[in-house]
PyMOL Python script that loads the backbone (N, CA, C, O; Angstrom):
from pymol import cmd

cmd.read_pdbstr("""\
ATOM      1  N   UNK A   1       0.820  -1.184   0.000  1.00  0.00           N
ATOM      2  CA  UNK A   1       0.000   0.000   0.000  1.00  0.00           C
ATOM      3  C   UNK A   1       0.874   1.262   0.000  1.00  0.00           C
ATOM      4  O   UNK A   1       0.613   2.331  -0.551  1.00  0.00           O
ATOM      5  N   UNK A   2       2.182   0.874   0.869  1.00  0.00           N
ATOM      6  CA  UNK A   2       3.023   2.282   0.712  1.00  0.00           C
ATOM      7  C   UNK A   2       3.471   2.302  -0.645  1.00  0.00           C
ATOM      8  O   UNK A   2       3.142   3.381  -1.138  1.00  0.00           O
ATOM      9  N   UNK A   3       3.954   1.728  -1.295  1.00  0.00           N
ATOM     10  CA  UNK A   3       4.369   2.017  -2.621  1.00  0.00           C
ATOM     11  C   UNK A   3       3.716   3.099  -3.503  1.00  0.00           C
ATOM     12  O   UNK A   3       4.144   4.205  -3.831  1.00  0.00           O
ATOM     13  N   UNK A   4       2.293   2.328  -3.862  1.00  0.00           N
ATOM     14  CA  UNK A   4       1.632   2.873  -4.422  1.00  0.00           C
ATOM     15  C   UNK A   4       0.707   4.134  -4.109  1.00  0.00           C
ATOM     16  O   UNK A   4      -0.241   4.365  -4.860  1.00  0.00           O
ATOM     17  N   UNK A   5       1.023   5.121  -2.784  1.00  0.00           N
ATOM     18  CA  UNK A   5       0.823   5.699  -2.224  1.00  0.00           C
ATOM     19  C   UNK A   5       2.538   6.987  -2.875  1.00  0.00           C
ATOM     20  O   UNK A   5       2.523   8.205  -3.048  1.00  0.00           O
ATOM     21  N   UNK A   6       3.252   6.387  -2.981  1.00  0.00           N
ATOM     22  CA  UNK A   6       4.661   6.615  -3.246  1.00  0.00           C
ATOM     23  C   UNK A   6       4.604   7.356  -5.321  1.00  0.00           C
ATOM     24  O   UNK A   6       5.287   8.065  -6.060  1.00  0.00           O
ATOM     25  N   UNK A   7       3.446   6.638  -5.358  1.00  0.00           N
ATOM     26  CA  UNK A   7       3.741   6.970  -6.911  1.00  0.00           C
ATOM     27  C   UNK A   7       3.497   8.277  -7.574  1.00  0.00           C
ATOM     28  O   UNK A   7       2.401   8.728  -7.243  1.00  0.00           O
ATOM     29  N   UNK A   8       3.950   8.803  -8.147  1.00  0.00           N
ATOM     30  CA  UNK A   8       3.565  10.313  -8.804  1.00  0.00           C
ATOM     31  C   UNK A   8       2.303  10.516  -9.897  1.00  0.00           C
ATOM     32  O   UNK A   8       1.676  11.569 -10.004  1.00  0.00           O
ATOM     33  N   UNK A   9       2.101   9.538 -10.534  1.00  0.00           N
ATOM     34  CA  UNK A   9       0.916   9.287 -11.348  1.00  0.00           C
ATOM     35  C   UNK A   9      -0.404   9.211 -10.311  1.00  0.00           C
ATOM     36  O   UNK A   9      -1.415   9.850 -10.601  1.00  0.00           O
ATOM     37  N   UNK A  10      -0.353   8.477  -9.209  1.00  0.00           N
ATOM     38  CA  UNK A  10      -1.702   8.569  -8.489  1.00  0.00           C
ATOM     39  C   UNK A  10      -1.742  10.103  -8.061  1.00  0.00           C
ATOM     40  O   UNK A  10      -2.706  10.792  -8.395  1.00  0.00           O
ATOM     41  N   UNK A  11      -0.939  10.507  -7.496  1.00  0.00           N
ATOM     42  CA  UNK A  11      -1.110  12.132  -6.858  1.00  0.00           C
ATOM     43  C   UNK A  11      -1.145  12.537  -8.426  1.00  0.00           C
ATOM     44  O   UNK A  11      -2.245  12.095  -8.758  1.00  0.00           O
ATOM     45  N   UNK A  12      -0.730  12.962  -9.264  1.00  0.00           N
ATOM     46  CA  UNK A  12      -1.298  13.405 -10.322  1.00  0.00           C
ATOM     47  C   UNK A  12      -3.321  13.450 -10.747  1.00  0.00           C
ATOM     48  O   UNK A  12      -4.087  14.382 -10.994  1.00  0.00           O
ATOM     49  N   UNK A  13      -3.493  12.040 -10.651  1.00  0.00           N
ATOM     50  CA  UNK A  13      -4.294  11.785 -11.470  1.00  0.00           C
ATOM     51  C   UNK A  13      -5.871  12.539 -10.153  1.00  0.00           C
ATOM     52  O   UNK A  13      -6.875  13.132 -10.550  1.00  0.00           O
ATOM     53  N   UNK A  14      -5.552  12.236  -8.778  1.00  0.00           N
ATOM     54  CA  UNK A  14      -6.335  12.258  -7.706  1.00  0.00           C
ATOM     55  C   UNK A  14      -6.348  14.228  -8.034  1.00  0.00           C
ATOM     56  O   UNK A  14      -7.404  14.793  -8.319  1.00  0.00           O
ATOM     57  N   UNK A  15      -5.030  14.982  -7.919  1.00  0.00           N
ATOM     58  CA  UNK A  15      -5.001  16.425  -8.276  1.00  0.00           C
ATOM     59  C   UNK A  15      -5.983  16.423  -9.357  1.00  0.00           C
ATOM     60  O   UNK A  15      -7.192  16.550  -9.160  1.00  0.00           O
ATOM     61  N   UNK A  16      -5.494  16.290 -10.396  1.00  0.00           N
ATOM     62  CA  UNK A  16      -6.547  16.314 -11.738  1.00  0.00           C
ATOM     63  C   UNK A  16      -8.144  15.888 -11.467  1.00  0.00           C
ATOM     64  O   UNK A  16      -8.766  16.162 -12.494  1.00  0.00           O
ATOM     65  N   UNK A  17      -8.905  15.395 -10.591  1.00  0.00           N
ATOM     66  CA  UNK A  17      -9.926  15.026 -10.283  1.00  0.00           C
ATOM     67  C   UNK A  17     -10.466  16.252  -9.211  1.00  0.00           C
ATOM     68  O   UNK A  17     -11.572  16.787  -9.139  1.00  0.00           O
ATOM     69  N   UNK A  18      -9.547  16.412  -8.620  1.00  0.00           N
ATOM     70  CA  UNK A  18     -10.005  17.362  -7.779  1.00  0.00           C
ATOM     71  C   UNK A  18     -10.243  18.728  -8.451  1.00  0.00           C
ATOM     72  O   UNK A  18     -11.325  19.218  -8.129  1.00  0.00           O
ATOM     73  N   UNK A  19      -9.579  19.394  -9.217  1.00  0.00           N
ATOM     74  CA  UNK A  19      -9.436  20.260 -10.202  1.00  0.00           C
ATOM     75  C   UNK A  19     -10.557  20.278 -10.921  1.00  0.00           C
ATOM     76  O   UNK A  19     -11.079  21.359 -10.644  1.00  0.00           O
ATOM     77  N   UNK A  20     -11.383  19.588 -11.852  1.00  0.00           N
ATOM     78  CA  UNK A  20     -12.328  19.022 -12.162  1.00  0.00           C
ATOM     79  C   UNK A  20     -13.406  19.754 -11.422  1.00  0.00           C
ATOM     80  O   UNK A  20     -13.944  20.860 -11.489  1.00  0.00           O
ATOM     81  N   UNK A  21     -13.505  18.573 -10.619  1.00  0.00           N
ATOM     82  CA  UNK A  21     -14.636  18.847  -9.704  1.00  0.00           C
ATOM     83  C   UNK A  21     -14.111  20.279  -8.991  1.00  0.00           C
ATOM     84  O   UNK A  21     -14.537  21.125  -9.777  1.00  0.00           O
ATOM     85  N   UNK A  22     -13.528  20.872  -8.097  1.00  0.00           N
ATOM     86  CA  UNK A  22     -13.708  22.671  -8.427  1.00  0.00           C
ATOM     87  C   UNK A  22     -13.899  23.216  -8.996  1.00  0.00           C
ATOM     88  O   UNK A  22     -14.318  24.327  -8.670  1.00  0.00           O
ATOM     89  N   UNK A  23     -13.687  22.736 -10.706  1.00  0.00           N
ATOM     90  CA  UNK A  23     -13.742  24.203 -11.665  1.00  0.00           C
ATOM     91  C   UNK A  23     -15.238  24.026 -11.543  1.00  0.00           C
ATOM     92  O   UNK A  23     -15.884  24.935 -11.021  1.00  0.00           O
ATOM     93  N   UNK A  24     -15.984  22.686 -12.079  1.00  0.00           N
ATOM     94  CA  UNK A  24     -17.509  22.534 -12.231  1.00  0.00           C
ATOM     95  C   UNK A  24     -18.068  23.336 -11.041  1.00  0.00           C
ATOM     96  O   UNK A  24     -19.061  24.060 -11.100  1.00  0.00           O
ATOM     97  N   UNK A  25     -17.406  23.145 -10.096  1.00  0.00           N
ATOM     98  CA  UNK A  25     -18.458  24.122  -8.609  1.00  0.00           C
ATOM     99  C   UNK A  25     -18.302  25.315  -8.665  1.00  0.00           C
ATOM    100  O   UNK A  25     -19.103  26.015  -8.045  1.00  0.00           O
ATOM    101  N   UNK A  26     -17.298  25.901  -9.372  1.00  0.00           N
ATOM    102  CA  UNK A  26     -16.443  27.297  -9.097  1.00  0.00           C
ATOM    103  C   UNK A  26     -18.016  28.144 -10.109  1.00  0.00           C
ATOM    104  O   UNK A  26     -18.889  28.939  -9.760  1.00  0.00           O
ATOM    105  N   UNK A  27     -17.686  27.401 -11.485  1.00  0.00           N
ATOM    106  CA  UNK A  27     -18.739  27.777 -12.182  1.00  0.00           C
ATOM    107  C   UNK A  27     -20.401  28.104 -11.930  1.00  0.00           C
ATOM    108  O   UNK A  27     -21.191  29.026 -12.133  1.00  0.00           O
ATOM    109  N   UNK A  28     -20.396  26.719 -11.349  1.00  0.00           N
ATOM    110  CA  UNK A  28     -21.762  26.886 -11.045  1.00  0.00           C
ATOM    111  C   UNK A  28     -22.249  27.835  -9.971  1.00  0.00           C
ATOM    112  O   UNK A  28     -23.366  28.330 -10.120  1.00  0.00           O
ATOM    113  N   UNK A  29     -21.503  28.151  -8.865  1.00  0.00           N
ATOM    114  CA  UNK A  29     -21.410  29.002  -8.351  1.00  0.00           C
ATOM    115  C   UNK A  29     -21.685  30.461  -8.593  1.00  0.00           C
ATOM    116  O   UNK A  29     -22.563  31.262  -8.271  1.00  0.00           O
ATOM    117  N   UNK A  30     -20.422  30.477  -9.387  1.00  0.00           N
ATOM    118  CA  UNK A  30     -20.624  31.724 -10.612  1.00  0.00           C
ATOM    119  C   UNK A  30     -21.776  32.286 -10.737  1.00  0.00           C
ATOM    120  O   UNK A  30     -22.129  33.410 -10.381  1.00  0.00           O
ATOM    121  N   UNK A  31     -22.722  30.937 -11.590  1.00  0.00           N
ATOM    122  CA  UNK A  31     -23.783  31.120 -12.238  1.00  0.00           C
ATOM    123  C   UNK A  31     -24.600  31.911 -11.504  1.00  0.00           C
ATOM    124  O   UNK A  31     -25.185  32.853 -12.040  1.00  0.00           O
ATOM    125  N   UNK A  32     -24.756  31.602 -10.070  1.00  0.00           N
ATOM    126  CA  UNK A  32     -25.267  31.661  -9.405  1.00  0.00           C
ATOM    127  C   UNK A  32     -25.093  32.609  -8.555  1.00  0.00           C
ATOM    128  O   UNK A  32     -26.081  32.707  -7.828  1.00  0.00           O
ATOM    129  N   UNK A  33     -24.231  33.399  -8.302  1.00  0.00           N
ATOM    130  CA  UNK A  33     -24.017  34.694  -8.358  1.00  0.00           C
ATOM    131  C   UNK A  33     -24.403  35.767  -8.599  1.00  0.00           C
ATOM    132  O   UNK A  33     -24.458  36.798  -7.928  1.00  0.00           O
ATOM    133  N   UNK A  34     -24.838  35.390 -10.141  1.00  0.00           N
ATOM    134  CA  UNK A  34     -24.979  36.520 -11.053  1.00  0.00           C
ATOM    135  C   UNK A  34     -26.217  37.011 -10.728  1.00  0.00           C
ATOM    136  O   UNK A  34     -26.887  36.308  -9.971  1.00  0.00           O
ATOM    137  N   UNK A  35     -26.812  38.319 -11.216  1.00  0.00           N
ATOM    138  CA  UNK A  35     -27.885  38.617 -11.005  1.00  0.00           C
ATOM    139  C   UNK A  35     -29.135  38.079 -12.014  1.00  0.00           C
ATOM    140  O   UNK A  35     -28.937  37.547 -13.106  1.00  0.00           O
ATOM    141  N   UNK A  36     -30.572  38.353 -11.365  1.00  0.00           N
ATOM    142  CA  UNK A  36     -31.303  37.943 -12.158  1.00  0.00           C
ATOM    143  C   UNK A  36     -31.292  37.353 -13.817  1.00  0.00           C
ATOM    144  O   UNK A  36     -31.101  36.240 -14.307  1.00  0.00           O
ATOM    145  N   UNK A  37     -31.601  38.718 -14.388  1.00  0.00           N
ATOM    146  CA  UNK A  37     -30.931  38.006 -15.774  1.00  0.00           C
ATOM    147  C   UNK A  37     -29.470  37.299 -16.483  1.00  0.00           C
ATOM    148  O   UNK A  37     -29.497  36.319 -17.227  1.00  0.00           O
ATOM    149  N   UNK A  38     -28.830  37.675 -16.272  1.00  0.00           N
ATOM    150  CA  UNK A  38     -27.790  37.254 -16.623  1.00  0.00           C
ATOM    151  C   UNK A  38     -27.461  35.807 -16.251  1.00  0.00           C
ATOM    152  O   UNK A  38     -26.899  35.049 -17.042  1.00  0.00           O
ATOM    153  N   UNK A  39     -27.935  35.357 -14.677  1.00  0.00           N
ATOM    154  CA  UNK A  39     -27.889  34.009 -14.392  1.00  0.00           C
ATOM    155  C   UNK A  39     -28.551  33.093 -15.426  1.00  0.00           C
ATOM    156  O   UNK A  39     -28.035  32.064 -15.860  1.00  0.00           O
ATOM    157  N   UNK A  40     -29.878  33.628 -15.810  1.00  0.00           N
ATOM    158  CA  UNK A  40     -30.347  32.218 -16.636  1.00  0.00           C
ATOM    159  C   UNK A  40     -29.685  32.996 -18.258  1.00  0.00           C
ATOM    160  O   UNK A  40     -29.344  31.968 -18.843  1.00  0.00           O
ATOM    161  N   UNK A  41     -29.512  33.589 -18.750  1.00  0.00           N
ATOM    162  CA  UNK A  41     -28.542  33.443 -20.201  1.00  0.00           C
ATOM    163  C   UNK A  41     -27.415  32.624 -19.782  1.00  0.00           C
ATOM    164  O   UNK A  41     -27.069  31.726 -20.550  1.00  0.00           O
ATOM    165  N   UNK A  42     -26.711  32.804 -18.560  1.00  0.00           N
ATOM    166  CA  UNK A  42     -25.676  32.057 -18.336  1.00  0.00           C
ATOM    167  C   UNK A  42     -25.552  30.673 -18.723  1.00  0.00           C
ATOM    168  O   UNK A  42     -24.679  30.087 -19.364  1.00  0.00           O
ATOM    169  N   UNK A  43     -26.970  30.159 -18.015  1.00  0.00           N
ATOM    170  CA  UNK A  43     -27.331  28.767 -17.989  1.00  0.00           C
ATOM    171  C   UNK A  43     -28.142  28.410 -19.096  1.00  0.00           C
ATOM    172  O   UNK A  43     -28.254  27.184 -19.098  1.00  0.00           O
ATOM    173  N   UNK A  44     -28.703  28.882 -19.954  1.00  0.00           N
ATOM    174  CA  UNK A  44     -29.290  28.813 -21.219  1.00  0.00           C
ATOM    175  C   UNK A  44     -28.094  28.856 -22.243  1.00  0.00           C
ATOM    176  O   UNK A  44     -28.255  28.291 -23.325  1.00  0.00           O
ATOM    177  N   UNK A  45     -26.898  29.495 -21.968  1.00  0.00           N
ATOM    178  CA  UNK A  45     -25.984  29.575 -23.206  1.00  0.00           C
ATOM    179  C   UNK A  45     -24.965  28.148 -22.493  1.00  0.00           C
ATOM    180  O   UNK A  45     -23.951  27.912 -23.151  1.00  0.00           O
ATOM    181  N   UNK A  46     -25.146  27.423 -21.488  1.00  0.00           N
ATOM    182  CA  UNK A  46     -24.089  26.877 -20.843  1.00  0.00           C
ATOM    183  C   UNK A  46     -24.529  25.710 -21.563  1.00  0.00           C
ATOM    184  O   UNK A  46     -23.678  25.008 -22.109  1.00  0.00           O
ATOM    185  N   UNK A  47     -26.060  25.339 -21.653  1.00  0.00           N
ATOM    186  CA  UNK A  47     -26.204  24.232 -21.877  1.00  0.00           C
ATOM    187  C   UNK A  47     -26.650  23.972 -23.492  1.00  0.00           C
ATOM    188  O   UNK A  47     -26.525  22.900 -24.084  1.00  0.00           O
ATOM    189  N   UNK A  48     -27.352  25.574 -24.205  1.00  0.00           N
ATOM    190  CA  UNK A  48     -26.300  25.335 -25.270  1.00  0.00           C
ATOM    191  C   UNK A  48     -24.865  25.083 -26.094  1.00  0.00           C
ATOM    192  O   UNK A  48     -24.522  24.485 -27.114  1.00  0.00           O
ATOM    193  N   UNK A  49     -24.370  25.711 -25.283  1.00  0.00           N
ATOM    194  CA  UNK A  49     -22.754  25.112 -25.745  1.00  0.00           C
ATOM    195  C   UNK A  49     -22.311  23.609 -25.424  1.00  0.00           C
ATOM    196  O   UNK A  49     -21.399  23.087 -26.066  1.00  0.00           O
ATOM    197  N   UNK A  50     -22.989  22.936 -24.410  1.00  0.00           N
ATOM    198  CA  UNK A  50     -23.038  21.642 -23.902  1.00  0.00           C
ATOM    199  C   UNK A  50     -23.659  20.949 -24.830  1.00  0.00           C
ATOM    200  O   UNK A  50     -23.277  19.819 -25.136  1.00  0.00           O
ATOM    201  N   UNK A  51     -24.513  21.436 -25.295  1.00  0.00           N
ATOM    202  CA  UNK A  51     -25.398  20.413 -26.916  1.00  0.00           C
ATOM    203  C   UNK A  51     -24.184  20.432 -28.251  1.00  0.00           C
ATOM    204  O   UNK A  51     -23.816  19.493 -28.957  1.00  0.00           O
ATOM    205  N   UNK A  52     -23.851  21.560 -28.260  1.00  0.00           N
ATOM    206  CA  UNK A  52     -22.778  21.824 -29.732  1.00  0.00           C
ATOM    207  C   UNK A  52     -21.780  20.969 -29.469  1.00  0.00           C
ATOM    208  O   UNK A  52     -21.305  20.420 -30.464  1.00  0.00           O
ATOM    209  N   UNK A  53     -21.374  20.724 -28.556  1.00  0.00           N
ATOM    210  CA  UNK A  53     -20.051  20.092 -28.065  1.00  0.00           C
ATOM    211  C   UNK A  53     -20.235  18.383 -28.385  1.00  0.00           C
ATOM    212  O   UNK A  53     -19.526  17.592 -29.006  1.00  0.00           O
ATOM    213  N   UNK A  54     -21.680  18.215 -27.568  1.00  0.00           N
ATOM    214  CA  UNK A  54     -22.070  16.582 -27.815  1.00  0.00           C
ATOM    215  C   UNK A  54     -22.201  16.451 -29.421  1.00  0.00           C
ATOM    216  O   UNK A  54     -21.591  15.576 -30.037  1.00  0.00           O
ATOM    217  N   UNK A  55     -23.105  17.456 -30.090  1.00  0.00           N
ATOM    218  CA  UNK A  55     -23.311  16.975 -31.230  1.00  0.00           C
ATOM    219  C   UNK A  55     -22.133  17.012 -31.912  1.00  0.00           C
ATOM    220  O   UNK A  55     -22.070  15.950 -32.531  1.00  0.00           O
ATOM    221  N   UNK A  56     -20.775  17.939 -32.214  1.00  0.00           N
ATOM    222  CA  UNK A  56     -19.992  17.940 -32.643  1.00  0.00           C
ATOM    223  C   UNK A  56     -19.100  16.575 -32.531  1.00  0.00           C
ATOM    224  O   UNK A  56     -18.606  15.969 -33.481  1.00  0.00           O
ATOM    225  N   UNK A  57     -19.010  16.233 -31.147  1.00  0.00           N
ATOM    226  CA  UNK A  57     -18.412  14.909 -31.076  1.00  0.00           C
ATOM    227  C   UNK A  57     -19.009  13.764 -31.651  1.00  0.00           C
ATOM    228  O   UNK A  57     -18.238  12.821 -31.829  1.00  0.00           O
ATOM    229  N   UNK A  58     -20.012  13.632 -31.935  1.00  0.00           N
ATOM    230  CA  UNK A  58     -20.857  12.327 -32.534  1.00  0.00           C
ATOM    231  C   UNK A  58     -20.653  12.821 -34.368  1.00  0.00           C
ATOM    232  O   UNK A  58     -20.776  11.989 -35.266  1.00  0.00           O
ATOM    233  N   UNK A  59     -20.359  14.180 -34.605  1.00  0.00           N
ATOM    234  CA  UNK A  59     -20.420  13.946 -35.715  1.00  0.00           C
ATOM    235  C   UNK A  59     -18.906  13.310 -36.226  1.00  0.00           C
ATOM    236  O   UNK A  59     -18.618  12.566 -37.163  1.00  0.00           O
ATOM    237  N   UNK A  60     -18.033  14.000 -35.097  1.00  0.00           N
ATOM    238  CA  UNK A  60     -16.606  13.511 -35.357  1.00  0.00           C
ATOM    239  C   UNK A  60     -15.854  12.111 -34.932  1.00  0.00           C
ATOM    240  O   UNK A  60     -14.661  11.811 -34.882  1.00  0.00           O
ATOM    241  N   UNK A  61     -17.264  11.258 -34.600  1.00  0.00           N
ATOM    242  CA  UNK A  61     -17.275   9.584 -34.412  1.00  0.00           C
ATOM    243  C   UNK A  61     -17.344   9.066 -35.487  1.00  0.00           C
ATOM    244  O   UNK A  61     -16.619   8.111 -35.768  1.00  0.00           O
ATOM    245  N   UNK A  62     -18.406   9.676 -36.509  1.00  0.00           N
ATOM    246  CA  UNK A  62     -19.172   9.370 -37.335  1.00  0.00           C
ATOM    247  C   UNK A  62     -18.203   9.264 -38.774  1.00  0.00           C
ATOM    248  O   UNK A  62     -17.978   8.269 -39.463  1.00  0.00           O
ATOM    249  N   UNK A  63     -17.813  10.419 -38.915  1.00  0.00           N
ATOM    250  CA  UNK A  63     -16.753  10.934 -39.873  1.00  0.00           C
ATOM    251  C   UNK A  63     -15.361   9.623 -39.698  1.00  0.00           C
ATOM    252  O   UNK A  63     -14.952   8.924 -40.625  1.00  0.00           O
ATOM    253  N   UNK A  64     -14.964   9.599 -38.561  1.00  0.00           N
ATOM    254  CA  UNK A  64     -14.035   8.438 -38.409  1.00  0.00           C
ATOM    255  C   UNK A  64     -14.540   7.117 -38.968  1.00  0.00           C
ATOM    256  O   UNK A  64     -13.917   6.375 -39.728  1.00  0.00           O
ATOM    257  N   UNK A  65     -15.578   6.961 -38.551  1.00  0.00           N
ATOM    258  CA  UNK A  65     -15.944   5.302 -38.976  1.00  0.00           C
ATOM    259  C   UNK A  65     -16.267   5.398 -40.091  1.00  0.00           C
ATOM    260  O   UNK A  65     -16.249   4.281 -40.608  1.00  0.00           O
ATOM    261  N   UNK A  66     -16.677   6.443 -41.023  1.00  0.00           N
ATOM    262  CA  UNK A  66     -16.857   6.463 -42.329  1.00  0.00           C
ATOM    263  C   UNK A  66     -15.284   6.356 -42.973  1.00  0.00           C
ATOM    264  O   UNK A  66     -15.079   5.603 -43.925  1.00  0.00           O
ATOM    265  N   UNK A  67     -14.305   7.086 -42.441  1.00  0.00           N
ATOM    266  CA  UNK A  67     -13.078   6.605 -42.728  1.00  0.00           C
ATOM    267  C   UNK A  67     -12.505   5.751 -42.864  1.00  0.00           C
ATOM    268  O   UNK A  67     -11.635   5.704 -43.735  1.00  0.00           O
ATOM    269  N   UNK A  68     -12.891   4.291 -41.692  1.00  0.00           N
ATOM    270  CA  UNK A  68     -12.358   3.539 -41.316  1.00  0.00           C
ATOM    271  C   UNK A  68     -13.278   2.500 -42.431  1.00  0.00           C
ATOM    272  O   UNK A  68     -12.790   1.388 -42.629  1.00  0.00           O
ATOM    273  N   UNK A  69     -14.102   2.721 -42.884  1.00  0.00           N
ATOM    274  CA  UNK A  69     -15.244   1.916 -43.861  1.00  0.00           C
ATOM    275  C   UNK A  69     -16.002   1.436 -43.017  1.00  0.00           C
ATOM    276  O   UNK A  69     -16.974   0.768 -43.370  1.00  0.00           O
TER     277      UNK A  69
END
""", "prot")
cmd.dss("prot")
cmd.show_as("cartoon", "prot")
cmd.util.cbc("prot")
cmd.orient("prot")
């Protein structure tokens, strides 16, 4: 257990998770902050950009496997 407690990749990867999960709270927070209007454009443009992102990636699945035949 000490070893792997010893390794630089786990403290890496555990940092990187934590990071993560703050920025998502930092944001939402944010959001939430803001005043009346601006909070829900916030969250209306957040989760549009969250759709462009999914759809973009499925189209760029799509495009690959058409590559791949």
């Amino acid at each position: 257990m000490l070893s792997i407690l010893k390794e630089k990749w786990l403290w890496i990867l555990i940092l990187g998770l934590i990071l993560v999960m703050l920025g998502s709270l930092l944001i939402v927070y944010c959001i939430i902050l803001l005043p009346f209007p601006l909070n829900t454009i916030a969250l209306v443009a957040l989760i549009v950009l969250w759709g462009v992102a999914s759809g973009y990636r499925e189209w760029l699945k799509k495009e690959k496997e058409k590559e791949l035949g």
